[in-house]
C-alpha positions as CSV (number, residue, x, y, z in Angstrom):
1,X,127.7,109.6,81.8
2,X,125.7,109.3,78.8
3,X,123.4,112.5,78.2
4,X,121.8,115.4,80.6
5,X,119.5,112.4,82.1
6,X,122.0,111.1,84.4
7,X,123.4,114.1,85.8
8,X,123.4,115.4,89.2
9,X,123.4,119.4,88.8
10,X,120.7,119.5,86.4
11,X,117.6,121.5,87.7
12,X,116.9,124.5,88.9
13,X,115.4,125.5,91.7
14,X,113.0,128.5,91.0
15,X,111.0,130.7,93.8
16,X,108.9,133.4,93.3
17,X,107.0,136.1,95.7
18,X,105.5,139.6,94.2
19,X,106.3,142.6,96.7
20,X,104.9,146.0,97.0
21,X,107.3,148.0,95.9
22,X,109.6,149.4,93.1
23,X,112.1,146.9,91.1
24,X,114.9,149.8,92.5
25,X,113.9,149.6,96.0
26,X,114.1,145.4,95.3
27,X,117.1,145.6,93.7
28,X,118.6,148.0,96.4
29,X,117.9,145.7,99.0
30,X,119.4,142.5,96.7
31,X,122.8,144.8,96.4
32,X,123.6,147.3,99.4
33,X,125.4,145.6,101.9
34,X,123.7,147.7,104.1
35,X,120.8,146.0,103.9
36,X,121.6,142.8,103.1
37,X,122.4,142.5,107.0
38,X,118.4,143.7,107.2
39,X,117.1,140.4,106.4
40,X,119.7,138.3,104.3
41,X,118.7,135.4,106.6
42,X,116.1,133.1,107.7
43,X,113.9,133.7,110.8
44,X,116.2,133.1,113.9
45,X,119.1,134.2,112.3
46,X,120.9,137.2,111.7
47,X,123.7,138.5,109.7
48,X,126.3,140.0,111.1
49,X,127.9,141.1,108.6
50,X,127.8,141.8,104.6
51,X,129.8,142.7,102.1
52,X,129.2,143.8,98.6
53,X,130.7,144.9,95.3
54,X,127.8,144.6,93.2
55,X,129.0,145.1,90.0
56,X,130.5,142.5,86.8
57,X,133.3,140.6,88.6
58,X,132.2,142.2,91.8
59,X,132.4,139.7,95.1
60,X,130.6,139.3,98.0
61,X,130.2,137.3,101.5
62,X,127.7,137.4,103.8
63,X,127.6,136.2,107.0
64,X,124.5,134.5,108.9
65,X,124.6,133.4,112.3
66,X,121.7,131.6,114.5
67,X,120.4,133.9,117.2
68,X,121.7,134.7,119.9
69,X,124.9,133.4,120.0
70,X,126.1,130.7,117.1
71,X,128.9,130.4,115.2
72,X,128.6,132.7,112.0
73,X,128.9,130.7,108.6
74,X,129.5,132.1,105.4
75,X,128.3,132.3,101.7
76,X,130.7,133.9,99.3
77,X,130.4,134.6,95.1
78,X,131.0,136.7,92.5
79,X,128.6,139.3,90.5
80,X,128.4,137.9,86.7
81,X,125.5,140.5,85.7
82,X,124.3,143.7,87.3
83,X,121.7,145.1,85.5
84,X,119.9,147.8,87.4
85,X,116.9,147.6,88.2
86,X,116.2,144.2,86.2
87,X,118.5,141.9,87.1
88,X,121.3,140.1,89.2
89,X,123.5,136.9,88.1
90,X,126.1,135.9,91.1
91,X,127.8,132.9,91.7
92,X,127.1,130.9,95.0
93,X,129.7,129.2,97.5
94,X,129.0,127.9,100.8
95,X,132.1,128.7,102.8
96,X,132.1,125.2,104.8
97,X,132.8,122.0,102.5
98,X,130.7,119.9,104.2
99,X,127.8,122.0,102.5
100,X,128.9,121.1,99.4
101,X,127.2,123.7,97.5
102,X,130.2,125.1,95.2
103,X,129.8,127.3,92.4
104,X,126.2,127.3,91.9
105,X,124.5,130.2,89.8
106,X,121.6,132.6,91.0
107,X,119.9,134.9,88.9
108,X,117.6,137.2,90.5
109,X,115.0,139.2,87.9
110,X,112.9,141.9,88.7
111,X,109.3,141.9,86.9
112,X,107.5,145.0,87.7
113,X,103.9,145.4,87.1
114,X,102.2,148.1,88.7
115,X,103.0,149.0,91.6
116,X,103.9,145.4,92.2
117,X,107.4,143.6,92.1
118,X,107.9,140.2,91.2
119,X,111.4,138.3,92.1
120,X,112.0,135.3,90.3
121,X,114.7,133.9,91.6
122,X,116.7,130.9,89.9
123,X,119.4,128.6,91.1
124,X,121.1,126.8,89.1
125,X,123.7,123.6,89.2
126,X,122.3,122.5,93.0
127,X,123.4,118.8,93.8
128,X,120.2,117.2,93.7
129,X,120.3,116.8,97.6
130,X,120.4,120.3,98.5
131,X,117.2,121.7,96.1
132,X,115.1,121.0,99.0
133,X,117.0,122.8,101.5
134,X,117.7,125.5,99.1
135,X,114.5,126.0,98.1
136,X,113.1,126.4,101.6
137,X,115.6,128.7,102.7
138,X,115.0,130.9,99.8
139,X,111.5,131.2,100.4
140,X,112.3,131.9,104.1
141,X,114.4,134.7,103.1
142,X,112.1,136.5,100.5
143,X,109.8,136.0,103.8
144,X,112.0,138.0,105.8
145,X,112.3,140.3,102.9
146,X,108.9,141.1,102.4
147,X,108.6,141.7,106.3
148,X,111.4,144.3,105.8
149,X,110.1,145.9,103.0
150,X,106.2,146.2,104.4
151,X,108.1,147.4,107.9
152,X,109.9,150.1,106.1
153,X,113.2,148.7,107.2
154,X,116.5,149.5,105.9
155,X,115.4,152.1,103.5
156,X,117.5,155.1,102.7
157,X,117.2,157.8,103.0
């Protein structure tokens, strides 16, 4: 391979979506397992389970299952940055090969303005065949976060 130009993991995919709310409350709902399992999935899925450590060398795995009854699959990683409330860097692994989505980087930053939060989130070193895919199903998740949010759902006490 000569140069960038010929490379397959080169763009980013990059998704966007301003919430009403704090960058804690956001960054709470990127980092508590607890409510990760709120919305961590697209519509018609749920997520059985979650597990976080979100701090610097920190892991996690989350599971997401199609409703009712499928087979849960899993994404795994590991927490590179955790900088409350501003920012999240993780690694990304699909659990199941035939994905192919292997050690990918997210970064997840919090713009407030107002009383307005902005997530820009950015994944990095996607095969080219998988942007798409990954792009939708990012979107479809800050969906489902925003309904979460706006519903008052998995917020602490």
């Amino acid at each position: 391979m000569i140069g960038r130009r010929n490379h397959l993991h080169d763009a980013a995919v990059v998704v966007r979506r301003t919430f009403r709310a704090s960058r804690e409350r956001l960054f709470r709902a990127w980092s508590d397992p607890r409510e990760l399992v709120a919305w961590f999935s697209p519509e018609g899925y749920g997520n059985p389970s979650a597990e976080a450590d979100a701090r610097a060398g920190g892991r996690f795995r989350i599971a997401m299952q199609k409703l009712p009854d499928g087979e849960p699959f899993y994404v795994t990683g590991e927490y590179r940055l955790v900088d409350p409330p501003a920012r999240l860097v993780f690694s990304w692994t699909w659990e199941d090969v035939l994905e192919d989505v292997r050690d990918t980087i997210v970064t997840i930053d919090f713009v407030e303005s107002g009383d307005e939060t902005e997530i820009v989130l950015t994944h990095e070193l996607l095969p080219v065949e998988r942007r798409e895919s990954h792009t939708e199903g990012w979107q479809a998740l800050l969906a489902k976060l925003g309904t979460v949010i706006e519903e008052g759902k998995g917020e602490k006490s």
